[in-house]
C-alpha positions as CSV (number, residue, x, y, z in Angstrom):
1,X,36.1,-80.9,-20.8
2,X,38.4,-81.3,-23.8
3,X,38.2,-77.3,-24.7
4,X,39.5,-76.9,-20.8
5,X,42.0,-79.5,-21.1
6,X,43.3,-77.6,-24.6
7,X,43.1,-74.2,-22.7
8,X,44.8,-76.0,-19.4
9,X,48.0,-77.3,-21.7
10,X,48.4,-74.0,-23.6
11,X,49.0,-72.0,-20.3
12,X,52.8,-70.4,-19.8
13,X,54.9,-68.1,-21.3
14,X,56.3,-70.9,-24.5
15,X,52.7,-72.1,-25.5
16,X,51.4,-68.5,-24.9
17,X,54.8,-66.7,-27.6
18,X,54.3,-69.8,-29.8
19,X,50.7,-69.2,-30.7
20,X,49.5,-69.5,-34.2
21,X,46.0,-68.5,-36.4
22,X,44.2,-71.5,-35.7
23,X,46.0,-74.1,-36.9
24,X,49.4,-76.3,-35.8
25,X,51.5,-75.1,-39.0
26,X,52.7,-71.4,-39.1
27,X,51.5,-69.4,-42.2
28,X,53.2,-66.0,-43.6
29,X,50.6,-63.7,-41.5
30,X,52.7,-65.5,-38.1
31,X,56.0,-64.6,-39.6
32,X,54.9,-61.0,-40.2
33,X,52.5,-60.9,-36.7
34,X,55.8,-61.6,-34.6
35,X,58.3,-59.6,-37.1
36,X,56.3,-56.6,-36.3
37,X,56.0,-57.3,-32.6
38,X,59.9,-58.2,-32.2
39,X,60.4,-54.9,-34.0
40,X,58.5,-53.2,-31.7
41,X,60.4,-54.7,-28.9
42,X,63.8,-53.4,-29.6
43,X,62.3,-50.0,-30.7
44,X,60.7,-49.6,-27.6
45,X,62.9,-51.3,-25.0
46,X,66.9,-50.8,-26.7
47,X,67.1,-47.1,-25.6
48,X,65.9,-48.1,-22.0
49,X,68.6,-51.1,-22.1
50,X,71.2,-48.8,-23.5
51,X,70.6,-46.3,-20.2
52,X,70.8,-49.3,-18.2
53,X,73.7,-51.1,-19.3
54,X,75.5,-47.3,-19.6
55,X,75.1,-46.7,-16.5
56,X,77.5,-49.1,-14.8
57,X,80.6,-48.0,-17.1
58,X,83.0,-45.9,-15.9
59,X,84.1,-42.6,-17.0
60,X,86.8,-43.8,-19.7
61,X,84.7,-46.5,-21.2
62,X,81.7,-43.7,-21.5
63,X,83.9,-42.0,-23.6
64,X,85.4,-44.8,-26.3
65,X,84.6,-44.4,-29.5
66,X,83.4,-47.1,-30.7
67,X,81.6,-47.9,-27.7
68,X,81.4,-51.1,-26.1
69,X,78.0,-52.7,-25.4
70,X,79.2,-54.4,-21.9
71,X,80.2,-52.8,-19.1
72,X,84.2,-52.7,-19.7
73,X,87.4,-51.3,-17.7
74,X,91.2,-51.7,-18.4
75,X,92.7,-54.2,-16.6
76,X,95.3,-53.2,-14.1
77,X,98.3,-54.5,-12.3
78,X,100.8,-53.6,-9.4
79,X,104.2,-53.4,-11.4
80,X,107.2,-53.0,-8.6
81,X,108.4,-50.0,-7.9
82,X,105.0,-48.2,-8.8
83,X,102.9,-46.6,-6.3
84,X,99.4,-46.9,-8.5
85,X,98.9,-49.6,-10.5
86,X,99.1,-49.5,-14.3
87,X,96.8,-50.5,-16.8
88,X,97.4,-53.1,-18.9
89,X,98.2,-53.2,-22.9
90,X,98.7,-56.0,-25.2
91,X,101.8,-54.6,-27.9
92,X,102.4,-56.2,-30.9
93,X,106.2,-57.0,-31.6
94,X,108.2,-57.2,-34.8
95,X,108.2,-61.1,-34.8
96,X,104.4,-61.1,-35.1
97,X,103.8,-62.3,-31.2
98,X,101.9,-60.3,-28.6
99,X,103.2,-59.6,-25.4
100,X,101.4,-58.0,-22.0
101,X,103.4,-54.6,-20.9
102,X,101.9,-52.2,-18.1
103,X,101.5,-48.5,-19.6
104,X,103.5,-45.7,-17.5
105,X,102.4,-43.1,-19.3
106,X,101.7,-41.6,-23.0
107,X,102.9,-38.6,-25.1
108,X,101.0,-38.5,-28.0
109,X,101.3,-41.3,-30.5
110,X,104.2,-42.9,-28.5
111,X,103.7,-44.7,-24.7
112,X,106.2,-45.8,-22.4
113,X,105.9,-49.3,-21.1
114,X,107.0,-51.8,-18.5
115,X,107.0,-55.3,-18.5
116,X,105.2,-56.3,-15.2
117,X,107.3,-59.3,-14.5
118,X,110.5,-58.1,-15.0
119,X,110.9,-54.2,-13.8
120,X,114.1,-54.2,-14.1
121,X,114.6,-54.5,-17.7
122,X,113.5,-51.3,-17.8
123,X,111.1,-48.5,-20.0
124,X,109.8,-49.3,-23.5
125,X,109.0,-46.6,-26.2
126,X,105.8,-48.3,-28.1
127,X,103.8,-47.0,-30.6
128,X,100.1,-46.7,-29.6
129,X,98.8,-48.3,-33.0
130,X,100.8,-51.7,-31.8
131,X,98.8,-51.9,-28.4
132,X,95.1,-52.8,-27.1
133,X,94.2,-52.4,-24.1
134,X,93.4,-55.7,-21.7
135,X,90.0,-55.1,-21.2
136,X,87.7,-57.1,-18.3
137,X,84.1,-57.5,-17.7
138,X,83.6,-54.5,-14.9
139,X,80.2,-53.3,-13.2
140,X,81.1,-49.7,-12.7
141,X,78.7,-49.5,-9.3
142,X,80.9,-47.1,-8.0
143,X,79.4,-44.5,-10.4
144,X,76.0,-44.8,-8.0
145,X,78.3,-44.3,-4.9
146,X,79.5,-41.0,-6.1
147,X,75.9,-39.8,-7.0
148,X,74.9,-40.4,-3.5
149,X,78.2,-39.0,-2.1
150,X,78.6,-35.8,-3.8
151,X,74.7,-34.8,-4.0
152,X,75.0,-35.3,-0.1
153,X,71.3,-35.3,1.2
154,X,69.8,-33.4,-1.7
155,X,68.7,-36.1,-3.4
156,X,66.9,-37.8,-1.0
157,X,65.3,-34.3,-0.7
158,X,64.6,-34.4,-4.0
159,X,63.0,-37.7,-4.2
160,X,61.0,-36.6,-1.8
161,X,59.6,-33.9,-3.3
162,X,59.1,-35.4,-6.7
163,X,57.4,-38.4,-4.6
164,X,55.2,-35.8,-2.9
165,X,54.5,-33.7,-5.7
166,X,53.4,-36.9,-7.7
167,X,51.5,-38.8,-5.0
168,X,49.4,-36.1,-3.7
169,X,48.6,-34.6,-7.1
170,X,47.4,-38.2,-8.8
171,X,45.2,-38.5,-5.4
172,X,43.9,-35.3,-6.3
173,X,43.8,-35.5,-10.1
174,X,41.7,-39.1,-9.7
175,X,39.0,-37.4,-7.2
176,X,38.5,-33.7,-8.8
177,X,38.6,-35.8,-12.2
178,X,36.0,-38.5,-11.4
179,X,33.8,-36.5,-9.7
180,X,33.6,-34.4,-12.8
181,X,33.2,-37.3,-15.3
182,X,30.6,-38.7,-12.5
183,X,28.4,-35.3,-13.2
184,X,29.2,-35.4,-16.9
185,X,27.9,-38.9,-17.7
186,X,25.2,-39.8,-15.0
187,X,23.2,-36.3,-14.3
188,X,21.0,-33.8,-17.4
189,X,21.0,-30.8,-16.8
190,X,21.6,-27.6,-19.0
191,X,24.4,-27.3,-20.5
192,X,26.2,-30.1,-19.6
193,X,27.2,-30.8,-23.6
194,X,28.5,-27.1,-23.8
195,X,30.7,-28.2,-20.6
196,X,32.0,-31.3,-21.7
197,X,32.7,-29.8,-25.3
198,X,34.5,-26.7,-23.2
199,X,36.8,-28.7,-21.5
200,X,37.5,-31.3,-24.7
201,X,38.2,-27.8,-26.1
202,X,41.4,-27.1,-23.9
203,X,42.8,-30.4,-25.2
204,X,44.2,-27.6,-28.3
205,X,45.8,-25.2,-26.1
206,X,49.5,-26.0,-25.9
207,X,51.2,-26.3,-22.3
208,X,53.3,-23.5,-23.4
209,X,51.0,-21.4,-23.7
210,X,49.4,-21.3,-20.7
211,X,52.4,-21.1,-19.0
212,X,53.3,-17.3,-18.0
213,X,49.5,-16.9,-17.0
214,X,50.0,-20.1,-14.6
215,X,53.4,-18.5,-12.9
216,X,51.3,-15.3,-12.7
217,X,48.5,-16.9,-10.3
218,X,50.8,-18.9,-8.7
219,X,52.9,-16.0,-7.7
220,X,49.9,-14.1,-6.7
221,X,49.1,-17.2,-4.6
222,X,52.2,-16.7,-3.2
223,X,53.1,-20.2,-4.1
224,X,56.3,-19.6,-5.9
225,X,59.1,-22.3,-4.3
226,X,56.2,-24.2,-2.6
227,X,55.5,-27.6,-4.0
228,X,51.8,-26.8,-4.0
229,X,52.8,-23.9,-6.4
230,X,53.1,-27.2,-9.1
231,X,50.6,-29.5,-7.9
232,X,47.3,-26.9,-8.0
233,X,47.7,-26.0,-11.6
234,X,48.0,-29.9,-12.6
235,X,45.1,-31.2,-10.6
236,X,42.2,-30.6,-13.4
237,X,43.3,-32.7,-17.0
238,X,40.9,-33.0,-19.9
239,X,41.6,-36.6,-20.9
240,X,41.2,-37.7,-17.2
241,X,37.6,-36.1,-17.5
242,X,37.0,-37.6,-21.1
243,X,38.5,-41.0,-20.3
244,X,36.4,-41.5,-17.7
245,X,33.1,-40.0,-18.5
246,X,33.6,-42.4,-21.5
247,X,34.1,-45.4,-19.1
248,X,31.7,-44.4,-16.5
249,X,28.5,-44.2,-19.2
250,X,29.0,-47.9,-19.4
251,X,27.5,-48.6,-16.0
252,X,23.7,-48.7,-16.1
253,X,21.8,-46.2,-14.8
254,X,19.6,-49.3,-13.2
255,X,21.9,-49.7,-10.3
256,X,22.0,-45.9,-9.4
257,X,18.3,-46.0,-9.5
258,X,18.2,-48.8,-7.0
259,X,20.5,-47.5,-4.8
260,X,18.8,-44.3,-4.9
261,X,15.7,-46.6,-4.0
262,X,17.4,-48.1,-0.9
263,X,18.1,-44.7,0.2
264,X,21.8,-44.0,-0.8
265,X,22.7,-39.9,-1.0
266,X,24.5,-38.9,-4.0
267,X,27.9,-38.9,-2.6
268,X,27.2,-42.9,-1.0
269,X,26.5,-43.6,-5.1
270,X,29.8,-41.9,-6.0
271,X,31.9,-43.0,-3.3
272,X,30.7,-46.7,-2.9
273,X,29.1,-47.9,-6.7
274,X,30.6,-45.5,-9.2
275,X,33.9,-45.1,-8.2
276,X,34.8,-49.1,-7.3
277,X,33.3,-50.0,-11.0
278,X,35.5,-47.3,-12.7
279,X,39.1,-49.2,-11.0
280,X,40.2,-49.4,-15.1
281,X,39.7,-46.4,-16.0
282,X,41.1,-44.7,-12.8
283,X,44.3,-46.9,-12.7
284,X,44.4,-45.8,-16.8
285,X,44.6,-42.1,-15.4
286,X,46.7,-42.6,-12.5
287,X,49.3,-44.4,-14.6
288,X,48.6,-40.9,-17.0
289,X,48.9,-38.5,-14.0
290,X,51.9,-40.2,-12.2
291,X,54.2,-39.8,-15.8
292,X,53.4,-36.4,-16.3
293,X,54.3,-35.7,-12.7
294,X,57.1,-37.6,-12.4
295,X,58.5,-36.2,-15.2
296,X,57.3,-32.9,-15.3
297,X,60.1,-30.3,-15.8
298,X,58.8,-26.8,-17.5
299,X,56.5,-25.7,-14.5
300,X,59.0,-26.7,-11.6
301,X,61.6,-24.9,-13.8
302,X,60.0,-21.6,-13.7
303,X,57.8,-22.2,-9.9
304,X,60.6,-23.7,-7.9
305,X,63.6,-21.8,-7.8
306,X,65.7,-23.1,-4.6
307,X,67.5,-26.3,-4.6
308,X,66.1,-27.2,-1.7
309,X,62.7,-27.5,-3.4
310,X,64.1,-29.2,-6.8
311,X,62.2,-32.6,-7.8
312,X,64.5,-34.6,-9.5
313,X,64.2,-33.8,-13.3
314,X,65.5,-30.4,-11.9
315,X,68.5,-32.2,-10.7
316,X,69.4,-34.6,-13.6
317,X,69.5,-30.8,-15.4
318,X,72.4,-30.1,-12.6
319,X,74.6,-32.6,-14.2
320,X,75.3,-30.3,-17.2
321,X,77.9,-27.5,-16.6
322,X,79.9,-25.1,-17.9
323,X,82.5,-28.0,-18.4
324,X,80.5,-30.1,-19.9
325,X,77.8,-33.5,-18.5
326,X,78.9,-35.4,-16.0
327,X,78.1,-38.2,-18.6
328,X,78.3,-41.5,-15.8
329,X,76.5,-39.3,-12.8
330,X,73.7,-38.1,-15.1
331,X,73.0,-41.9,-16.6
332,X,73.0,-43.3,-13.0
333,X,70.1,-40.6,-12.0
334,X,68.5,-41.2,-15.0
335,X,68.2,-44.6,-14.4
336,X,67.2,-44.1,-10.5
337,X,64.2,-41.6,-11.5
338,X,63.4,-44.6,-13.9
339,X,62.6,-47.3,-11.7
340,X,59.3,-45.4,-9.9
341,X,58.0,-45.1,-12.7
342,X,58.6,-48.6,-14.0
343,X,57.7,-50.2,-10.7
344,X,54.0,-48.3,-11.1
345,X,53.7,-49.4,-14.7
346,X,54.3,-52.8,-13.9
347,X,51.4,-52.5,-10.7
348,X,48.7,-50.9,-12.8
349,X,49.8,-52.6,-16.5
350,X,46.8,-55.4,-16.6
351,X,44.3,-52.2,-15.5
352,X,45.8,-50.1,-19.1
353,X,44.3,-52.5,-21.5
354,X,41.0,-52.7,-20.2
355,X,40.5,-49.1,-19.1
356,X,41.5,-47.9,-22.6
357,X,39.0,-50.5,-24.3
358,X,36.2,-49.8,-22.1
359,X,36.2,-46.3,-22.5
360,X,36.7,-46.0,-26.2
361,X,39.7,-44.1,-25.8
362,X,42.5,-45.4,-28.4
């Protein structure tokens, strides 16, 4: 009762980053346990927080150098006699004191400035060294407006196919995969080592490789700018095979006797023992198979050729022209094709752990 209380109280997210080695007082291997993990944080999670935050500033803030960490615009006001409105600079003045004046425009080192409240005094000739720019707090979400306006429908069509090209070849990867592992760790038969070996083996042979020899079969196929032409070839991986033959010779062979005692056919023992026990180890591979599919771009590169067939890796590469990257377009896509992925990490996250521990795979 007292070792349930103890574990009751030291539930929630304070007690649970506040733990210690077994006693109340922190020693030097807690200082250096949570350095490393805090390191490990901000390695892994700045450059994603960086895209983030980048990709609600506008154009002109995207280009400062140095570049601001928030989200910043120059503040504007409606000066009289002025059909837009003009930004806003703070100029230093010979007596020391700052004063607010609206920029018309700038030639070089020197702008021409207004003082907002009283036009009529006329232009000022300042030096751009004496003024700063009023700056303000500004989420730039018109930068995801003009994504979806000027792609028109073609990204929703290419969503879609990047959805479809991923869904349908995890589905597949998971089945051919664990029906392969399923053979590999539950049935002898003769040569099943020179098998498992053969396809451990491929593990060496670089993508790259393999690549003109895949675009040849697939345009034999006649699957070139078909989005079958890049799920087929993707279908059969090596460390979905491993990983689970690993995980799947950890359920006895006791139950698959007794079901084959009660009568069940091979395919009941697949479908309706093997394959609910193996949920880690699958969810381990389908996290695998849906990041390599989201974000495959060499084999839809060379396979599909018309826009209307592009996934969306092939479209973030449409933001970079001959006049250089749409810099605030391309971060806003970036962080779109971001958030499937994320949103299926954080689903199948407490399956990851326990599917890489069970199957030996580190």
């Amino acid at each position: 009762m007292t070792m349930h209380a103890s574990s009751q109280n030291r539930r929630g997210i304070i007690p649970f980053l506040t733990r210690k080695q077994g006693g109340i007082k922190a020693t030097w291997g807690d200082y250096v346990t949570y350095g490393y993990l805090l390191l490990g944080v901000v390695v892994m999670l700045l450059p994603v927080l960086w895209v983030l935050i980048s990709s609600f500033k506008a154009p002109a803030n995207l280009s400062e150098y140095p570049p601001t960490l928030l989200p910043q615009t120059i503040q504007t006001t409606e000066v009289e006699g002025y059909e837009e409105p003009l930004p806003l600079f703070e100029v230093a003045q010979e007596d020391g004191s700052v004063r607010q004046m609206a920029q018309i425009r700038r030639l070089g080192i020197k702008a021409q400035m207004v003082d907002p409240e009283n036009p009529e005094a006329g232009r000022v000739t300042v030096d751009v060294n004496d003024a700063a720019p009023v700056r303000q707090f500004h989420l730039a979400f018109e930068n995801y407006r003009e994504l979806l306006e000027t792609s028109g429908g073609n990204i929703w069509l290419n969503i879609y196919n990047s959805a479809f090209i991923t869904v349908v070849a995890t589905i597949i990867t998971l089945v051919m995969n664990s029906m392969a592992a399923f053979a590999l760790s539950k049935y002898k038969f003769t040569g099943s080592t020179v098998a498992l070996v053969a396809i451990i083996a491929t593990l060496m042979v670089p993508p790259t490789v393999i690549l003109v020899p895949t675009y040849l079969i697939v345009s034999e196929l006649g699957l070139v700018n078909n989005l079958w032409g890049v799920i087929l070839p993707t279908v059969a991986t090596p460390t979905g095979v491993f990983l689970l033959r690993q995980y799947m010779l950890t359920i006895p062979d006791e139950l698959l006797e007794a079901a084959r005692m009660d009568h069940a056919s091979e395919w009941q023992i697949y479908w309706r023992i093997v394959l609910p026990l193996s949920t880690p180890a699958l969810a381990v591979v389908a996290v695998f198979s849906v990041m390599s599919r989201w974000n495959d771009f060499l084999l839809p590169l060379i396979v599909l050729n018309r826009p209307e067939v592009h996934t969306l890796q092939l479209a973030l590469a449409g933001f970079q022209t001959e006049n250089g990257i749409v810099w605030h377009l391309l971060l806003a896509m970036t962080t779109l094709t971001a958030l499937p992925l994320a949103c299926a990490f954080l689903f199948l996250q407490r399956y990851i752990t326990a599917g890489i521990a069970s199957s030996g795979v580190k």
